[in-house]
N, C-alpha and C positions, 0 to 999 in steps of 0.2 A: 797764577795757576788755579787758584779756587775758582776766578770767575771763568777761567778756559773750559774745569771741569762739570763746571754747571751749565754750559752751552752745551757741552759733549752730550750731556744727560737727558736734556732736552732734545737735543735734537734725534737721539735714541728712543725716546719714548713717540715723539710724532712718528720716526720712521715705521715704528710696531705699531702705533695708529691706523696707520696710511692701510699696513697689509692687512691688520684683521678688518678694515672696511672693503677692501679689495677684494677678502674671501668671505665676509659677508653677504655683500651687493651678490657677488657671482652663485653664491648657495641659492641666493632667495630667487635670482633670475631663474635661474633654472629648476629651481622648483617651480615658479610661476611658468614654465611654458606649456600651449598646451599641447594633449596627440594633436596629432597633425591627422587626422582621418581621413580628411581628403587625398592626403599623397598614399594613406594605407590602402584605400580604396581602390584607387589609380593603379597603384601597383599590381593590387589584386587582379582588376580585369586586365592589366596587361599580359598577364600570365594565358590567357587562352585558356583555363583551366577548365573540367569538365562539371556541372553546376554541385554533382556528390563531392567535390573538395572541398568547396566553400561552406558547402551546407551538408550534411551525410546525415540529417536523421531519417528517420523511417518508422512511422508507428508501430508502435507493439516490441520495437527491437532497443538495445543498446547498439548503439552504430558509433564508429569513428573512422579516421582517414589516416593510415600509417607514411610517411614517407623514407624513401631510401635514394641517396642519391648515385651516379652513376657507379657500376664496380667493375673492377679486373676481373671478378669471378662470376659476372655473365648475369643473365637473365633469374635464373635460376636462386645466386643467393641474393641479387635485392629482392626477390620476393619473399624471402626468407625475411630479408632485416624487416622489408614494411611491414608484413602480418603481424613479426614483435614490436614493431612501434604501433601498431594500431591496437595491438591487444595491452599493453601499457595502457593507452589512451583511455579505452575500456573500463581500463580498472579505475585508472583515476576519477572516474565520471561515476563509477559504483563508489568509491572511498568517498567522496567528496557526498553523495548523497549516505552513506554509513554514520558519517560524521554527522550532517546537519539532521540526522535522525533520531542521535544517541544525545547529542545536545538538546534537544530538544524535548524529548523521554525526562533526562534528569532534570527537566524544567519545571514540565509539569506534575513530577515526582514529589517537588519542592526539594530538592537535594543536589541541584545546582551547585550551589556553593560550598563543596564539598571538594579539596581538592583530590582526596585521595581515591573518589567514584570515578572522579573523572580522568586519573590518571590510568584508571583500572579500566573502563570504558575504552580510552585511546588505544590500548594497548590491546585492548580484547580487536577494534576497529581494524587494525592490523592485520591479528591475526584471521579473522573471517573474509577480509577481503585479498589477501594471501593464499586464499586457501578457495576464492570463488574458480567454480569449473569454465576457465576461460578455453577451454580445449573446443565450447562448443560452439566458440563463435569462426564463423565460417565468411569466404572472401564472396563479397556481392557485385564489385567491382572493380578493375586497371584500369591503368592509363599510365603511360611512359613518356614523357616529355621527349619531342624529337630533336629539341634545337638542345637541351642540358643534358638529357638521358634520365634524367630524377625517374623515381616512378611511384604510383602512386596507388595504393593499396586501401578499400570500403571494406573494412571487416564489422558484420553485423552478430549480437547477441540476443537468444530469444528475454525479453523481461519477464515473462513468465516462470522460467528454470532461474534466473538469479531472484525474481523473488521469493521464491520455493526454499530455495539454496538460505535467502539469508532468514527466513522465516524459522527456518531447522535448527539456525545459530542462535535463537534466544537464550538456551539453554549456556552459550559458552558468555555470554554477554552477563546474566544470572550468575554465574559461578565466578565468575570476574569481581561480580561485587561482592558477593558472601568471602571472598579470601581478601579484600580490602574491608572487610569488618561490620558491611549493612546487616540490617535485621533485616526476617522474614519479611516482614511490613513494608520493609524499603525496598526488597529486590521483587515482592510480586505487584507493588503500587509502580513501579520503574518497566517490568516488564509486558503492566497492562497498559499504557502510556503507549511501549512502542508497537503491539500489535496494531495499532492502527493507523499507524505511521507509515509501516512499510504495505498500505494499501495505497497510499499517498505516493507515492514513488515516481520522483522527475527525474531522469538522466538524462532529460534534454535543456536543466535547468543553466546548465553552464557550456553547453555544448559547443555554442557559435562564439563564445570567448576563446575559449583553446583553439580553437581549430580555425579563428581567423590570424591568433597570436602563432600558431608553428607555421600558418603558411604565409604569413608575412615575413615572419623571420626567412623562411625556402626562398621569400622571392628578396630579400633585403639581400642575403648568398649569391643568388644569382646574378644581382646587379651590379655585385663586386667582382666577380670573374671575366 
């Protein structure tokens, strides 16, 4: 019996072996694989799409490309849903440059490593770009896919009114840090940091990542239907 249960044992431990190497191997393959960009690619120009989908910047503007796929409720409310996905889009593309703004303020602040500035920051980040007048961005371009019905909405913003806009906010970005506890010293060496920041202003920094990742994904959708 002793030597029955000591087979038993063994051969329990190789079997839990076997499977943590099993989901091992398969973690690291698939970490290891690469994008596939050719087939992303392929995809892309198979879609027929008009060149503002792939690509929708336009200097001097914040631009992005809303989509809405086909509805029951007519022409009418997909243009409703794209303009709110495009104006999303927008923001994200303001947040994301907000952020690597204010990061970079308490950089060269020397007050980086603070986490309490930077929680105050995030939160301040939020709140001004919540509050950007996205009302002003106005539709530059459609197009309706004729074979899915998708349709596909260019909403552009001028950069001038959102730099204006967030120029205005230093003051809530300042107050952000004096109620998480900085000295005068640290909020106007923090706030002369970002004045020249927001001259520096890319919202075309990340542009053709998002907007080839949502229309891959549109066309990844379609391929399954």
């Amino acid at each position: 019996h002793l030597q029955m249960n000591f087979l038993i044992t063994i051969f329990k431990n190789l079997f839990k072996f076997f499977v943590m190497f099993a989901l091992l191997n398969t973690a690291f393959a698939c970490s290891k694989k690469p994008v596939d960009t050719a087939q992303q690619k392929a995809e892309l120009a198979n879609l027929n799409l008009p060149a503002w989908v792939l690509d929708p910047r336009i200097e001097g503007k914040v631009a992005a490309v809303g989509i809405s796929p086909s509805s029951k409720g007519g022409l009418k409310v997909q243009i409703a849903q794209a303009e709110t996905d495009a104006r999303g889009n927008i923001a994200q593309q303001i947040s994301s440059e907000v952020s690597r703004i204010t990061k970079d303020s308490l950089q060269k602040a020397n007050v980086d490593n603070n986490e309490a500035y930077q929680a105050a920051f995030s939160q301040a980040t939020k709140d001004v770009v919540k509050n950007v007048p996205l009302t002003g961005a106005v539709r530059q371009n459609i197009y309706r896919d004729p074979s899915t019905g998708d349709l596909y909405v260019h909403m552009v913003l001028d950069q001038t009114a959102v730099r204006s806009y967030l120029e205005e906010s230093l003051d809530t970005f300042s107050k952000s840090l004096a109620n998480a506890g900085a000295t005068r010293k640290t909020i106007d060496a923090t706030q002369n940091a970002m004045k020249p920041l927001f001259d520096e202003l890319d919202f075309e920094r990340n542009i053709n990542k998002n907007n080839t990742a949502n229309t891959s994904n549109n066309a990844s959708d379609q391929s399954k239907n």
